[in-house]
PADO-75994 format. One line per field, with one value per residue (C-alpha): residue number from 0; residue in three letters; chain; x, y, z. Coordinates in Angstrom, 2 decimals, always signed. Layout:
// residues N
resi	c(NUM|...)
resn	c(ala|...)
chain	c(A|...)
X	c(X|...)
Y	c(Y|...)
Z	c(Z|...)
// end
This chain:
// residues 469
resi	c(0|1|2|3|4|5|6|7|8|9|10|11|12|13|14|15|16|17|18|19|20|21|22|23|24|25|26|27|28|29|30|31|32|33|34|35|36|37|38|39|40|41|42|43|44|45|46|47|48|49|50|51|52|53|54|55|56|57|58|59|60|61|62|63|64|65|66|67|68|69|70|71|72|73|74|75|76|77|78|79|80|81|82|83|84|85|86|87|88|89|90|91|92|93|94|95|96|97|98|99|100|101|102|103|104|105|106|107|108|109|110|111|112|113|114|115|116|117|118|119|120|121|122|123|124|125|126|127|128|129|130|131|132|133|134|135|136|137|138|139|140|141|142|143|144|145|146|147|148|149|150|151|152|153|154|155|156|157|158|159|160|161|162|163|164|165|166|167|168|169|170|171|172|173|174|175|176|177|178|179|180|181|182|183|184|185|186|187|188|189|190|191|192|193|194|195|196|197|198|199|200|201|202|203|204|205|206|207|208|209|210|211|212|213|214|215|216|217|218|219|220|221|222|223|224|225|226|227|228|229|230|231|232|233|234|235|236|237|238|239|240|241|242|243|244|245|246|247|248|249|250|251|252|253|254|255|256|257|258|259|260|261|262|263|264|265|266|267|268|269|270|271|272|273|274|275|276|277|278|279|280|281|282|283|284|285|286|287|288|289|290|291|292|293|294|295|296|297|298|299|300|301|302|303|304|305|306|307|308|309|310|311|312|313|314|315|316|317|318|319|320|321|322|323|324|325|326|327|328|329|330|331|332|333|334|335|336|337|338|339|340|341|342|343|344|345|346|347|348|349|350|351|352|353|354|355|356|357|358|359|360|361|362|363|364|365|366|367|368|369|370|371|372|373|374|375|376|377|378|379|380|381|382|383|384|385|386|387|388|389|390|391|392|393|394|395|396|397|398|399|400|401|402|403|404|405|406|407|408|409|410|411|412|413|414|415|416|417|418|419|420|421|422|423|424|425|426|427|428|429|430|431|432|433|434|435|436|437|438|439|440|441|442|443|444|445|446|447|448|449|450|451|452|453|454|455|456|457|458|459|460|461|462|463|464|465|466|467|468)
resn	c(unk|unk|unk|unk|unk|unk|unk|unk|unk|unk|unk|unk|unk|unk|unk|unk|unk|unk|unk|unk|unk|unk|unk|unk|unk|unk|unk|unk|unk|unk|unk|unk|unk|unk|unk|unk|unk|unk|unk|unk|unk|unk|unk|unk|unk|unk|unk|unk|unk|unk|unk|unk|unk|unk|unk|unk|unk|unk|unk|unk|unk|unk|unk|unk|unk|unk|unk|unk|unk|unk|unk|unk|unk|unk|unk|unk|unk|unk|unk|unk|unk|unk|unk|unk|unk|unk|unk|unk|unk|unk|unk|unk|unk|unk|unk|unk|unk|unk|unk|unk|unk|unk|unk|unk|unk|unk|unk|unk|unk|unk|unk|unk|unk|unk|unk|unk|unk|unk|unk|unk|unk|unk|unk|unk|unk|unk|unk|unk|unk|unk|unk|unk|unk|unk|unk|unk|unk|unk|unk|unk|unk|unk|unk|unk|unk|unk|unk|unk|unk|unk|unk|unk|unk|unk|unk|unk|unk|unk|unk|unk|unk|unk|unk|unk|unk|unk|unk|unk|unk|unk|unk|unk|unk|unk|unk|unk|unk|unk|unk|unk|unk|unk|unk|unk|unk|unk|unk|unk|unk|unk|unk|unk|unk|unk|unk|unk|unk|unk|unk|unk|unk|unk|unk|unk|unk|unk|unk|unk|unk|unk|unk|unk|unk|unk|unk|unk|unk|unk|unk|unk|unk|unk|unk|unk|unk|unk|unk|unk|unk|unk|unk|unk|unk|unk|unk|unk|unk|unk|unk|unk|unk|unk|unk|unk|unk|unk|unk|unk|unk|unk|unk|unk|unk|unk|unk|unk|unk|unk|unk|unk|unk|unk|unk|unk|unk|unk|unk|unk|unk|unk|unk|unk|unk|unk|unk|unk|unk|unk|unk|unk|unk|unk|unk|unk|unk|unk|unk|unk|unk|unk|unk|unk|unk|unk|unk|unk|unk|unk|unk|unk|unk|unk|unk|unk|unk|unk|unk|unk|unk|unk|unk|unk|unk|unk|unk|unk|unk|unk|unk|unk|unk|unk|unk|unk|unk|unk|unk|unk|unk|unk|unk|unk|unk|unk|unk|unk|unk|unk|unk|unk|unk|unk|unk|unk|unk|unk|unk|unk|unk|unk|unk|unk|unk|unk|unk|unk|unk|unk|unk|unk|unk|unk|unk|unk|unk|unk|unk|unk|unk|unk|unk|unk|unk|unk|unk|unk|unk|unk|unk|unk|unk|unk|unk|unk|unk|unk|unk|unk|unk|unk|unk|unk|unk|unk|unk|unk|unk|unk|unk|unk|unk|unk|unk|unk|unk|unk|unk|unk|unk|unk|unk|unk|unk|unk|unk|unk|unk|unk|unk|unk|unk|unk|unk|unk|unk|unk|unk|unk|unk|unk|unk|unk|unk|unk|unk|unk|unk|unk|unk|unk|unk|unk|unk|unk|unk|unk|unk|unk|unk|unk|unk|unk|unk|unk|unk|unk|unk|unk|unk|unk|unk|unk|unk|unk|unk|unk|unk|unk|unk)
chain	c(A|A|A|A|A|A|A|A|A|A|A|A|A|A|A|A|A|A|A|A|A|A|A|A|A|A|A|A|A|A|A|A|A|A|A|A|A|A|A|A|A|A|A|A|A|A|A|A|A|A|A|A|A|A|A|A|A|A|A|A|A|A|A|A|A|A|A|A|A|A|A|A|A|A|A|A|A|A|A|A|A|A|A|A|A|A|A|A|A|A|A|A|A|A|A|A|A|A|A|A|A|A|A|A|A|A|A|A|A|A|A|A|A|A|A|A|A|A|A|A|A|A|A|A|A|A|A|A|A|A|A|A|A|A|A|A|A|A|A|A|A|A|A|A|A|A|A|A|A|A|A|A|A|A|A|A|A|A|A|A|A|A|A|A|A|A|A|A|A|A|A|A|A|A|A|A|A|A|A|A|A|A|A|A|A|A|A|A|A|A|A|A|A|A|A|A|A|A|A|A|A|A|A|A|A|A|A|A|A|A|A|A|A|A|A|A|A|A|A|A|A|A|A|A|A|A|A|A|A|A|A|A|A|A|A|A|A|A|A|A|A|A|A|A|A|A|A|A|A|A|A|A|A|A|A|A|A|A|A|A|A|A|A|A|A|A|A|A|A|A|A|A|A|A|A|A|A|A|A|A|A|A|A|A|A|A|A|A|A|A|A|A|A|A|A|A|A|A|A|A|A|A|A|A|A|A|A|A|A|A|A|A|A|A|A|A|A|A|A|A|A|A|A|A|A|A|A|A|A|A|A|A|A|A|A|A|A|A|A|A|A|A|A|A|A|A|A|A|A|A|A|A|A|A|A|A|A|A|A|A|A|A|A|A|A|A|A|A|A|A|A|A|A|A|A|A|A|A|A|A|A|A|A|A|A|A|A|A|A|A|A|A|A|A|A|A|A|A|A|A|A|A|A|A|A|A|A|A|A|A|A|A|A|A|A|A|A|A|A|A|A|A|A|A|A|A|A|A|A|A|A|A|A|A|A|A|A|A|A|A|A|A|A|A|A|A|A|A|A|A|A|A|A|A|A|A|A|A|A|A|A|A|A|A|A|A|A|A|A)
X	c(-30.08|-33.87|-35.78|-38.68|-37.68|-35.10|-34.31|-33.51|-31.34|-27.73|-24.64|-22.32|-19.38|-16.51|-12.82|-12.11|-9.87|-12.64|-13.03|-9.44|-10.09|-13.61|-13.13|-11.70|-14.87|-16.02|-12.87|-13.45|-11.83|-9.25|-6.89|-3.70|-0.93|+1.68|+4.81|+7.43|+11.02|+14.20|+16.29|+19.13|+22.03|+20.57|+21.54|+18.80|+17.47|+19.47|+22.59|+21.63|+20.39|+23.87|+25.62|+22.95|+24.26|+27.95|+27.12|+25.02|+27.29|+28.97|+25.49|+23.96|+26.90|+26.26|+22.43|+23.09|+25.79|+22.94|+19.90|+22.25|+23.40|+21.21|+17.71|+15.20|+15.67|+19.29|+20.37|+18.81|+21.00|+18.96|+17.89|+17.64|+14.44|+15.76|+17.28|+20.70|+23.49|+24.50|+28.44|+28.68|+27.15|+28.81|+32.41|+31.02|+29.92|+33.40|+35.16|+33.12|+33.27|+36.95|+35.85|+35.85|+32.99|+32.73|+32.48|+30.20|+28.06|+28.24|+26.73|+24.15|+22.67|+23.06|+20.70|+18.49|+17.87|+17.62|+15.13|+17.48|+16.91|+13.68|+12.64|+9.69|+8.55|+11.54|+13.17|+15.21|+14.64|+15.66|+13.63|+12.17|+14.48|+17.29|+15.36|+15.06|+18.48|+19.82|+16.68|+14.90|+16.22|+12.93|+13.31|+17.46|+16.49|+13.89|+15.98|+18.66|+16.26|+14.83|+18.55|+18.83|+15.64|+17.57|+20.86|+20.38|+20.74|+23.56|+25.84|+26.92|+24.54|+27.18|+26.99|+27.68|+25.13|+21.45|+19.02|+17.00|+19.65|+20.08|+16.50|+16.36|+18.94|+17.97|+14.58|+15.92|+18.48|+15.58|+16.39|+19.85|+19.45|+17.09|+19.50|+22.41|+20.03|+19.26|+22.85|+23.92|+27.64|+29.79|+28.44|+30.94|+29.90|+29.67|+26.72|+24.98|+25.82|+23.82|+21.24|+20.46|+20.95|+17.80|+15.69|+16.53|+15.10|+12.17|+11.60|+11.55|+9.36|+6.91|+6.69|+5.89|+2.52|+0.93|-2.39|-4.99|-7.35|-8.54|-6.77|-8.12|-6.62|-4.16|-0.68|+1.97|+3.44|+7.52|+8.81|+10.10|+13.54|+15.61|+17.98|+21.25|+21.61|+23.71|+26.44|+25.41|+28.51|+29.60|+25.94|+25.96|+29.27|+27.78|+25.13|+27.30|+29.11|+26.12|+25.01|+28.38|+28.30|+25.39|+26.57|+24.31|+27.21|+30.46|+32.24|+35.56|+37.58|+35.08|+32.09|+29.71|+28.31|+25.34|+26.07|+23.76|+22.04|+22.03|+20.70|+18.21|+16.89|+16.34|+14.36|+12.52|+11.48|+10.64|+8.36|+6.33|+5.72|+4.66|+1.82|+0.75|+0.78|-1.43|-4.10|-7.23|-6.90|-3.62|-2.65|+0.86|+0.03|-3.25|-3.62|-3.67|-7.49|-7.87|-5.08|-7.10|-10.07|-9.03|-7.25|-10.81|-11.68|-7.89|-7.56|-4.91|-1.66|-2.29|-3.40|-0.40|+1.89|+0.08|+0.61|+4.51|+4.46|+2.76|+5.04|+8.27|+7.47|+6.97|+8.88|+7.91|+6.88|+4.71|+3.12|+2.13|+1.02|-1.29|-2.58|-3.61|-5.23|-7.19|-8.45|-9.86|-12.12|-15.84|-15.57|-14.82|-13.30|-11.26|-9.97|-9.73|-7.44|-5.21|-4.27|-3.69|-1.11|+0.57|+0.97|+3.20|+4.81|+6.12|+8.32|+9.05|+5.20|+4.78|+4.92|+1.98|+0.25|+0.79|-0.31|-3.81|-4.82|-6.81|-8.89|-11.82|-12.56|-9.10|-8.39|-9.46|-7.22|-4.27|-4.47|-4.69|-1.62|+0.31|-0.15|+0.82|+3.52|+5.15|+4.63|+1.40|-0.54|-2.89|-5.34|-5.39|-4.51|-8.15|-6.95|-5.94|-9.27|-11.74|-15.78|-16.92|-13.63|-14.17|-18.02|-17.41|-14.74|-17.79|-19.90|-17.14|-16.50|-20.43|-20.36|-17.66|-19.43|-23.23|-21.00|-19.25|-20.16|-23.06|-26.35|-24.97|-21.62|-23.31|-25.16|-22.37|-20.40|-23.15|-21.89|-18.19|-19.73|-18.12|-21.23|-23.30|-26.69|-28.38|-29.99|-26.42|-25.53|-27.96|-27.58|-23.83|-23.81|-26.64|-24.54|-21.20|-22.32|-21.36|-22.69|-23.34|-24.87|-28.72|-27.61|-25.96|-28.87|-31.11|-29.15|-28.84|-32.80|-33.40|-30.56|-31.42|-33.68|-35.11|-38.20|-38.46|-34.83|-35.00|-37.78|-35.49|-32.93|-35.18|-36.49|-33.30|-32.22|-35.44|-34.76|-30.79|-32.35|-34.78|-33.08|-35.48|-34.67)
Y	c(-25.10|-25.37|-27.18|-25.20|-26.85|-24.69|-27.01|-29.59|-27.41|-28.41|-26.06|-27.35|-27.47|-25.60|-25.05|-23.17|-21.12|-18.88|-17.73|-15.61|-14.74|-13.89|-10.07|-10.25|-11.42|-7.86|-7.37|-6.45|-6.59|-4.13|-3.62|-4.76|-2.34|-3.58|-4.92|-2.54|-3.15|-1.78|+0.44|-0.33|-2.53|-3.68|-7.28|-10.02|-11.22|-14.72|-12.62|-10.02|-12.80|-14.28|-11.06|-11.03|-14.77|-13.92|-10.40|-11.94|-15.59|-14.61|-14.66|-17.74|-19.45|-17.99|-18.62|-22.83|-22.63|-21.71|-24.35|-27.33|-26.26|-24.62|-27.15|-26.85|-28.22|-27.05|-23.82|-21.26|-18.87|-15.72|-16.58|-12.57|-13.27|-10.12|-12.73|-11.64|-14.32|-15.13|-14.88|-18.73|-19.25|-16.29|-17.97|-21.54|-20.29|-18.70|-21.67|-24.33|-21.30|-20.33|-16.72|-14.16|-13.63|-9.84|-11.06|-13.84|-10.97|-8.85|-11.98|-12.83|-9.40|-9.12|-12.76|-11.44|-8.40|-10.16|-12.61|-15.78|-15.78|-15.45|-14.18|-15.40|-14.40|-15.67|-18.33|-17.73|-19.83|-20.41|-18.19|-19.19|-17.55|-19.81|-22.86|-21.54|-19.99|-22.18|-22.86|-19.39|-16.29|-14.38|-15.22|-14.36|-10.77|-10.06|-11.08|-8.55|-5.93|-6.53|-5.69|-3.17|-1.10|-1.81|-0.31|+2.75|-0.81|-2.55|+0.30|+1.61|+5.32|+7.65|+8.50|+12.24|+13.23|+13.65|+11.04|+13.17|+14.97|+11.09|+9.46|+13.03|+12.11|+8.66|+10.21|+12.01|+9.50|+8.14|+11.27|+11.18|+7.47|+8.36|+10.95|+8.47|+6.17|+9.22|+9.92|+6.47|+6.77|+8.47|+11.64|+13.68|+13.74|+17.53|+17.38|+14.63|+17.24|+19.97|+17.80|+16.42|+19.39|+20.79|+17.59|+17.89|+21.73|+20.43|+17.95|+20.56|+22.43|+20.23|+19.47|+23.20|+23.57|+26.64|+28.27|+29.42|+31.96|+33.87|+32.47|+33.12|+35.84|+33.94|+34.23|+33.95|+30.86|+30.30|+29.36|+25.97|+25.90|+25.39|+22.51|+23.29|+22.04|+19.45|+19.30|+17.11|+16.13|+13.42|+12.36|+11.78|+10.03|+7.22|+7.05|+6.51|+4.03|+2.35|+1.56|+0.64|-2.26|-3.74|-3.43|-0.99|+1.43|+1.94|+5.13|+6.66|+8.85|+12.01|+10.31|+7.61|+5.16|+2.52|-1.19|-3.10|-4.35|-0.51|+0.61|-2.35|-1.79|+2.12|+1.62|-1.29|+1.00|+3.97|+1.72|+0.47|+4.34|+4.93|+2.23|+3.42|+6.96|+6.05|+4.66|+6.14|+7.45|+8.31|+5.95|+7.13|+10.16|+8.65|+7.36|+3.24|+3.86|+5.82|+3.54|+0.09|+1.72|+2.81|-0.65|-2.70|-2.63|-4.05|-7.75|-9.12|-8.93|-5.26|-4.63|-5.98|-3.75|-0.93|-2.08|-2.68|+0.78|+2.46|+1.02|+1.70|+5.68|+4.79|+3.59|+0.49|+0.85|+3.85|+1.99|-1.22|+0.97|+3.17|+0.00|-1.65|+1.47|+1.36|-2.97|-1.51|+0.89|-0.24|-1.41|-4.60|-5.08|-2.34|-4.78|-7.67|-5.43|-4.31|-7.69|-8.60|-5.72|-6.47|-9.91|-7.83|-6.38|-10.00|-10.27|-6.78|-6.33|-9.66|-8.28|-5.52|-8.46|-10.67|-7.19|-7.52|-10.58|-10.31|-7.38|-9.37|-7.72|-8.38|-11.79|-14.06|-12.23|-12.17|-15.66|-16.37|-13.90|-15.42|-18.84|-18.25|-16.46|-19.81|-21.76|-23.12|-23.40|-20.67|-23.51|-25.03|-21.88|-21.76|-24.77|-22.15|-20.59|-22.10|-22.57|-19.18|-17.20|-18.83|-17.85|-14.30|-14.09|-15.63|-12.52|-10.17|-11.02|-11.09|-7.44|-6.39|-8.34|-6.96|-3.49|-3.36|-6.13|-7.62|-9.88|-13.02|-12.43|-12.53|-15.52|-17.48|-16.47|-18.40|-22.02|-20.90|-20.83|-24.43|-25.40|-28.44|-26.49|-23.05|-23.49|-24.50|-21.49|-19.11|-20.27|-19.66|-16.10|-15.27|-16.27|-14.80|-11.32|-9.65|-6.41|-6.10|-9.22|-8.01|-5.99|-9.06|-11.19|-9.08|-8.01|-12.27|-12.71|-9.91|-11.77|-15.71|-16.52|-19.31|-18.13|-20.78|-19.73|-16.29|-16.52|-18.71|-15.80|-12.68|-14.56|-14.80|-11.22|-10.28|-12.77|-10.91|-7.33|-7.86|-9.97|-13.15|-16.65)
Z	c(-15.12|-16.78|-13.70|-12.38|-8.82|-7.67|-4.69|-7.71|-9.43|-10.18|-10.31|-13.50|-11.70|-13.68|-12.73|-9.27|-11.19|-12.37|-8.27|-9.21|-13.21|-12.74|-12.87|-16.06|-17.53|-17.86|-20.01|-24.04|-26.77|-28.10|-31.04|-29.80|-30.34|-32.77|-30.82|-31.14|-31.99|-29.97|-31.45|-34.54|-33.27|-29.98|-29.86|-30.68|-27.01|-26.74|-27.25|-24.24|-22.30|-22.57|-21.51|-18.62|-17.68|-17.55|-15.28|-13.01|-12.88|-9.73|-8.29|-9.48|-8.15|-4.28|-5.39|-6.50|-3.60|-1.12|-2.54|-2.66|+1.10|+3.12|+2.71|+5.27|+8.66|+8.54|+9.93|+7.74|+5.40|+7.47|+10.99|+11.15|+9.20|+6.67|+4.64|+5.48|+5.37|+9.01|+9.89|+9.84|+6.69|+4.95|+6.51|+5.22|+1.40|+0.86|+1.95|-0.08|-2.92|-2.66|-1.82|+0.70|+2.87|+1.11|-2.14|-0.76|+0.57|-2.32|-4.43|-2.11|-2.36|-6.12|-5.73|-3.99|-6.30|-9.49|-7.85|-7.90|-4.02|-2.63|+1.19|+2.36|+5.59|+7.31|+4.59|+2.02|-0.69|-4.93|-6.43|-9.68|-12.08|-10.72|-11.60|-15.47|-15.02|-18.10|-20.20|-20.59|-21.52|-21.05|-17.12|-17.73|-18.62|-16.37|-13.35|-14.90|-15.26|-12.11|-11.09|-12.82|-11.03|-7.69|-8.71|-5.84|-3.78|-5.02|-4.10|-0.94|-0.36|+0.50|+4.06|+4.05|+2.14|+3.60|+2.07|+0.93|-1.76|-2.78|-2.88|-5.33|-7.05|-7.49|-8.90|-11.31|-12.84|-15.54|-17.40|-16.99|-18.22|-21.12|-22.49|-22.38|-24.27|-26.89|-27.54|-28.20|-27.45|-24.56|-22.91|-21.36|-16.97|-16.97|-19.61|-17.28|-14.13|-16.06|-16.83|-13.41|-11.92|-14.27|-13.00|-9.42|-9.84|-11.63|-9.16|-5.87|-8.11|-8.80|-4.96|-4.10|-2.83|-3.81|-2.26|-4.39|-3.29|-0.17|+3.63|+6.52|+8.78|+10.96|+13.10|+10.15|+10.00|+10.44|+7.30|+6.76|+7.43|+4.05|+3.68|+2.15|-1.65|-1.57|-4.28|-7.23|-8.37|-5.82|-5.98|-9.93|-9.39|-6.81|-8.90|-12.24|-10.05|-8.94|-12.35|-14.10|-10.70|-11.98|-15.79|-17.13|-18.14|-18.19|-16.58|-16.24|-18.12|-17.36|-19.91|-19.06|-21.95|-21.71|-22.42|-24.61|-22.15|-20.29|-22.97|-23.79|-20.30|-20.57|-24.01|-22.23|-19.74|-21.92|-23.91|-20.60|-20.21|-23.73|-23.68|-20.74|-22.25|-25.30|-22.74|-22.44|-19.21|-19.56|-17.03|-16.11|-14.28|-12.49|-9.39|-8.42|-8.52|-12.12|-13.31|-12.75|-14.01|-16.87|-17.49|-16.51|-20.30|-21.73|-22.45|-19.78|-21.65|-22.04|-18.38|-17.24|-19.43|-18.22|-14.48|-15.57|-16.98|-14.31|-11.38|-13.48|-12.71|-9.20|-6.32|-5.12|-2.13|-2.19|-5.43|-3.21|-0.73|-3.31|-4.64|-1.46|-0.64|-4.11|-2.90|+0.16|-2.03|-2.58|-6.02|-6.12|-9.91|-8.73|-5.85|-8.20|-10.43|-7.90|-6.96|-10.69|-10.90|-7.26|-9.02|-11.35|-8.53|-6.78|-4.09|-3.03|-2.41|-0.45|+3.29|+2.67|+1.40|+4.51|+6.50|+4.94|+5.38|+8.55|+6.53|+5.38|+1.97|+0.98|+2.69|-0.19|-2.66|-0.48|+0.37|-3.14|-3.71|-1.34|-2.36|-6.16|-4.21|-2.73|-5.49|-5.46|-9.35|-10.04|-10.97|-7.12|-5.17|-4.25|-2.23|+0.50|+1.05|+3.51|+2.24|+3.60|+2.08|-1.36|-1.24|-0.09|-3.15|-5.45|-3.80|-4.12|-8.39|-9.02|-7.52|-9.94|-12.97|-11.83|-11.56|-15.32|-17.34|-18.74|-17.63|-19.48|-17.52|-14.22|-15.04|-16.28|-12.96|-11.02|-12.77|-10.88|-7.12|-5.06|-3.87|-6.00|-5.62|-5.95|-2.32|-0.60|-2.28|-1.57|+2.20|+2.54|+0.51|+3.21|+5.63|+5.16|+5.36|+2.41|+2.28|-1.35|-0.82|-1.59|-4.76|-6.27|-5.44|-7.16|-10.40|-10.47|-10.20|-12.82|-15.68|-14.80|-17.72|-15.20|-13.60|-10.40|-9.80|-10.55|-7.47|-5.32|-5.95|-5.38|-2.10|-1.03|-1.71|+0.33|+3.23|+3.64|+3.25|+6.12|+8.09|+7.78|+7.40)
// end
């Protein structure tokens, strides 16, 4: 780009790819953390990859069962939309399967939590782990793990007990898992009892809220009515009953030990929070916001551990929601990077997603979620987005490289824009309204070593800023 006409001058087309990887061109590099190795006499991965086969087998069968049966333009396996099997299809799979329709049921679910069924929107469909089901062990283990996060879920919640005594419960059982992961070897239920019975109280601690300083003269308030502590003991039992169902330990006999893959999982997990822990920013205990900040500077591979790590301490749901909350922020790396880690998040995040996609910051990246999401390849997702969403995207990255990276960066970024020439693409960033529109146009005049198109730029940036044409 060296002509002194600017109305000459030629974008070098490059791949549209760069639209979604752009904000990682502020990334630098970093000494990579040596890989660490799980503890003595875990088994070697294609050995807990084959336990993870046989555990989940009952599963893939319903799973292969359902993608060899239920194609589209049949009747659908959940015309609910919840992805739910329907009586008649339930009756039908334990027929062709030699099953009852519980155990049918009971498989489907287990499916759908290890991400061998998909929902989307309202079809259930193979989900990607089925299709490497026999050639990948990497995919074997993650759909167990994945599992293995859900086990609150593949349990019946006992009905007598108020949710909130179990959703406390099911916070504190990390720490209850950790230990059993420490002691390597039975631990007797009554020592678990005492232990989550010291989390739970941490837990209602930690959620006191206590007022510092001077309030103003006021009618006392009532206190807030206490709710009777619930006994922990039939709690820790579902919970130890939850877990042995989806093999992570076994339990009877008034002790509890982790499996090999239990236990694989647990020192999985711990790891994830240990990288995160050694971040700069001490990523763990920060907000969706500090978190992607303080991962803007890590090479990918690390920025998605720390995203694993820092949704393992999290439910999922409130983390999807924190992060969305973080992409509607004005930073726009900070956008880019939350829809890198709700790539890490997959399914369970897709309808929050779907629920932003009429939001026009955040339309361009959910589109592009979405359609990695069904299957499309991350190098033609940009497929999905029309002219104007593809050049408000190209607006949107050059904020977040004029923002944290370098002049050379933002110049570079101008060979990714879709359209052929400089003045086809001055014309359509003017038009789709950006509002850091002017700032970008200006940090691009001040890098471009070109002076015509520097001018052509800086013009530009005037024109938008007073409204001209």
């Amino acid at each position: 780009m060296t002509s002194r006409n600017p109305r000459d001058s030629r974008l070098r087309l490059v791949s549209p790819r760069s639209l979604a990887t752009a904000p990682r061109a502020v990334a630098q590099r970093r000494t990579r953390r040596p890989a660490p190795r799980p503890p003595e006499g875990t088994p070697p991965p294609a050995e807990l990859a084959r336990m993870a086969r046989t555990g989940l087998s009952d599963a893939a069968r319903v799973a292969r069962w359902a993608d060899a049966a239920l194609r589209p333009g049949r009747d659908d396996a959940n015309p609910d939309g919840k992805g739910t099997l329907s009586d008649a299809t339930a009756e039908r799979a334990a027929s062709d399967l030699g099953l009852t329709t519980v155990q049918v049921r009971a498989d489907w679910d287990t499916a759908r939590l290890a991400g061998l069924i998909e929902v989307h929107g309202d079809d259930a469909r193979p989900g990607w782990r089925l299709r490497a089901w026999n050639r990948d062990d990497t995919a074997v283990l993650r759909g167990w793990v994945a599992l293995f996060d859900a086990w609150s879920l593949a349990y019946p919640e006992p009905v007598d007990h108020a949710p909130a005594s179990v959703a406390e419960v099911v916070s504190a059982m990390p720490q209850v898992l950790s230990f059993l992961q420490l002691s390597a070897g039975p631990v007797p239920v009554d020592q678990l009892l005492d232990l989550l019975g010291q989390r739970v109280t941490e837990l209602r601690t930690e959620r006191c809220e206590i007022s510092y300083g001077p309030e103003p003269a006021a009618e006392p308030a009532p206190e807030p009515a206490e709710v009777p502590d619930a006994p922990l003991a039939p709690l820790l039992d579902w919970a130890l009953q939850a877990l042995a169902s989806v093999g992570a330990l076994t339990y009877g006999e008034g002790q509890a030990t982790l499996t090999a893959l239990g236990s694989w999982a647990v020192w999985v997990k711990l790891e994830q929070i240990c990288v995160a822990a050694q971040s700069p920013a001490g990523n763990i205990e920060q907000s969706a916001e500090d978190m992607l900040r303080g991962c803007a500077q890590l090479r990918p591979n690390a920025a998605r551990a720390e995203y694993r790590a820092w949704l393992a301490a999290r439910p999922v749901g409130a983390a999807v929601t924190e992060l969305i909350g973080a992409a509607r922020g004005e930073d726009a790396l900070t956008r880019g990077l939350a829809f890198e880690a709700l790539r890490v998040v997959g399914a369970p995040a897709e309808p929050d997603v779907r629920a932003v996609v009429e939001e026009t910051p955040l339309r361009p990246y959910a589109l592009l979620w979405l359609a990695e999401h069904d299957g499309y390849d991350p190098e033609d997702a940009h497929e999905v987005l029309t002219r104007a969403e593809s050049t408000w995207l190209w607006v949107d990255t050059a904020a977040a490289v004029a923002d944290h990276g370098e002049a050379p960066l933002l110049v570079r970024h101008l060979e990714s824009a879709v359209q052929p020439t400089v003045p086809a693409l001055l014309d359509e960033v003017r038009s789709v309204g950006h509002p850091r529109t002017v700032q970008v146009l200006v940090a691009l005049a001040a890098a471009h070593p070109d002076p015509a198109l520097a001018k052509a730029v800086r013009r530009a940036a005037f024109q938008v800023h007073t409204g001209g044409s």
